[in-house]
One Martini backbone bead per residue (centre of mass of N, CA, C, O) as a GRO file, in nm:
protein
  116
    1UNK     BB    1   0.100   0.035   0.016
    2UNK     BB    2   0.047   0.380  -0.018
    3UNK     BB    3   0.156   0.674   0.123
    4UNK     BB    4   0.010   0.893   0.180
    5UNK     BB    5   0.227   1.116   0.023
    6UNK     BB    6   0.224   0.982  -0.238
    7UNK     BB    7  -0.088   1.118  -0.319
    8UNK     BB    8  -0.005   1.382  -0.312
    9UNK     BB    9  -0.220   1.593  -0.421
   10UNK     BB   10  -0.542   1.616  -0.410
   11UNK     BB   11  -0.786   1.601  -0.571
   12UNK     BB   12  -1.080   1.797  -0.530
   13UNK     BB   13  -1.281   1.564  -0.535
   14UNK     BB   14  -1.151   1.343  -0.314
   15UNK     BB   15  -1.147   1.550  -0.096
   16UNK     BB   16  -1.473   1.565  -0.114
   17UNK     BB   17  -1.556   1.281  -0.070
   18UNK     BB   18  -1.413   1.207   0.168
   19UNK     BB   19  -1.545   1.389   0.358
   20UNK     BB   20  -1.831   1.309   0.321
   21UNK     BB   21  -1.706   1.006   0.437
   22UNK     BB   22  -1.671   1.038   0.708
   23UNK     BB   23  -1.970   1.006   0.884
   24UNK     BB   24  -2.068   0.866   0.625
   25UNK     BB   25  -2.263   0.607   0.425
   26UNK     BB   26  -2.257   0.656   0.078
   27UNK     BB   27  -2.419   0.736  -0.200
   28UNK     BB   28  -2.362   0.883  -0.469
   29UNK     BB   29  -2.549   1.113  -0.470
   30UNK     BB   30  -2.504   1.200  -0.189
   31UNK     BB   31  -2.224   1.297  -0.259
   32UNK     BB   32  -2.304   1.547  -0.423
   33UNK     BB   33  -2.517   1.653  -0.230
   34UNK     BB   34  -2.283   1.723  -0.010
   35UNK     BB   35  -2.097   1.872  -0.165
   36UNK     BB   36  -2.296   2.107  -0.245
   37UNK     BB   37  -2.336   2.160   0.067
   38UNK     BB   38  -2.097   2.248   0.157
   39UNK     BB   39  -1.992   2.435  -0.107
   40UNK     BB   40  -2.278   2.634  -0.185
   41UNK     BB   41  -2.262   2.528  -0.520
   42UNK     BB   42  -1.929   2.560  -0.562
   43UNK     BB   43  -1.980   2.248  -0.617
   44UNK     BB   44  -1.995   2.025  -0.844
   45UNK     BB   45  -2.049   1.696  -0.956
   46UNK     BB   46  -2.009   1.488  -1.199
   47UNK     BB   47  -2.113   1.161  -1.232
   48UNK     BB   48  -1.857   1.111  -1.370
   49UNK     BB   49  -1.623   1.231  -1.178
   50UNK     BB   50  -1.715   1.062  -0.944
   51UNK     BB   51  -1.674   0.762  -1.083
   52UNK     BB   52  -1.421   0.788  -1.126
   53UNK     BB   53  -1.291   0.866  -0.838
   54UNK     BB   54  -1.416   0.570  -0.716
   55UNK     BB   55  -1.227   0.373  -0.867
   56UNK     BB   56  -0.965   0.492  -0.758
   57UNK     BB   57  -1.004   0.471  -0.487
   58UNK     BB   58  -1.033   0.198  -0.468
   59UNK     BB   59  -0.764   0.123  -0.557
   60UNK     BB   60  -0.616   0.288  -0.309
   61UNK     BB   61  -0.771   0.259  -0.048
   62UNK     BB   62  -0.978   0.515   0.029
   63UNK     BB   63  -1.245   0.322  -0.041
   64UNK     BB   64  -1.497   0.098   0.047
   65UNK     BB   65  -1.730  -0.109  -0.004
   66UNK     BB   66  -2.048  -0.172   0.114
   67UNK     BB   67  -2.321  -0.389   0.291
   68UNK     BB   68  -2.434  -0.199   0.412
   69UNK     BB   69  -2.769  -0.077   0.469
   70UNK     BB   70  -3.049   0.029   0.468
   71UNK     BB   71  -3.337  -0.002   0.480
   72UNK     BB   72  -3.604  -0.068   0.232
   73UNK     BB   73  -3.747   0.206   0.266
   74UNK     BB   74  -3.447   0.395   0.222
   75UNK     BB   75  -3.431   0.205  -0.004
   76UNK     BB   76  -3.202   0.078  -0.337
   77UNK     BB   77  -3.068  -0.175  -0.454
   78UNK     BB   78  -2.865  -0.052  -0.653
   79UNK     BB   79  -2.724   0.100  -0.455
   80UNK     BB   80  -2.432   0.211  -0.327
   81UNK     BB   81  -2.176   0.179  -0.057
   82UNK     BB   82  -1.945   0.396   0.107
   83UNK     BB   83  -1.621   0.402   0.252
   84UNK     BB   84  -1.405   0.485   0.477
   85UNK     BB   85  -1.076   0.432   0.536
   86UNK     BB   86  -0.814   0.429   0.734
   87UNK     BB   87  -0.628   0.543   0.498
   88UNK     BB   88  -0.827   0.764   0.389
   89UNK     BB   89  -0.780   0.909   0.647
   90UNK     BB   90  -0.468   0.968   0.647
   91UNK     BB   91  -0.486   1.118   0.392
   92UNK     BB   92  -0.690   1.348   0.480
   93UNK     BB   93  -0.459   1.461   0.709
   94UNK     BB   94  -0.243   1.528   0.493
   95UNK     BB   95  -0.397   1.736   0.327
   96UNK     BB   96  -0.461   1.959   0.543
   97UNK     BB   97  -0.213   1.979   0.613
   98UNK     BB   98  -0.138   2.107   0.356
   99UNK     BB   99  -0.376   2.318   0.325
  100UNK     BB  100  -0.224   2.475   0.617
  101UNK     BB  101   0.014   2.529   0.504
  102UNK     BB  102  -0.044   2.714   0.284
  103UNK     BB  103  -0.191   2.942   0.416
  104UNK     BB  104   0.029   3.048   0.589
  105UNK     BB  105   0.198   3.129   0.367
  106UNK     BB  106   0.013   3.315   0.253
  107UNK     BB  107  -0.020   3.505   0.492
  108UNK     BB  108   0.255   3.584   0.482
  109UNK     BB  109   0.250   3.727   0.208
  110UNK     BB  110  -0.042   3.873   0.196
  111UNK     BB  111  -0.316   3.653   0.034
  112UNK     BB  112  -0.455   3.630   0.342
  113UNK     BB  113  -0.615   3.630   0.596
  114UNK     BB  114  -0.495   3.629   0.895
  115UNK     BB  115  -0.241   3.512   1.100
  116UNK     BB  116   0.085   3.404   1.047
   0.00000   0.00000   0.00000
């Protein structure tokens, strides 16, 4: 397996899909649907750069794919349902530690507020 540090910096869809399923396992749409309210709206992800991200990520063992699913009332039997893995964590730790220094260097240069 690949060390966290190996896969940086992460495709800014890949960093927005881990957030998504920090706290929970999630379908496609759902995922799209969280990263848009995330992100006020001013990210969307097409369904093809969605499947396309999660093929990858599952490739890299950064999420993988759950067979737990909600009540037959609250699902459809079609929907795939994936799961942040202990290594897509500390990916996800290593990427936020990266663009932490990354605005501080802006902060220091006087490209971001706040204090540097």
């Amino acid at each position: 397996m690949d060390l966290p540090h190996s896969l940086l910096p992460l495709p800014s869809a890949t960093f927005h899909i881990l957030l998504a399923l920090a706290a929970n396992d999630l379908h496609g749409y759902a995922i799209i649907q969280d990263i848009a309210a995330r992100t006020n709206g001013e990210l969307r992800l097409s369904a093809g750069t969605l499947y396309r991200s999660i093929q990858r990520m599952l490739e890299q063992g950064l999420i993988s794919e759950t067979s737990e699913r909600p009540g037959p009332e609250l699902d459809d039997e079609r929907r795939r349902y994936y799961r942040i893995t202990p290594f897509g964590q500390e990916v996800a730790r290593a990427e936020t530690r990266r663009l932490s220094q990354m605005l501080d260097l802006a902060r220091q240069s006087g490209f971001a507020p706040g204090k540097a």
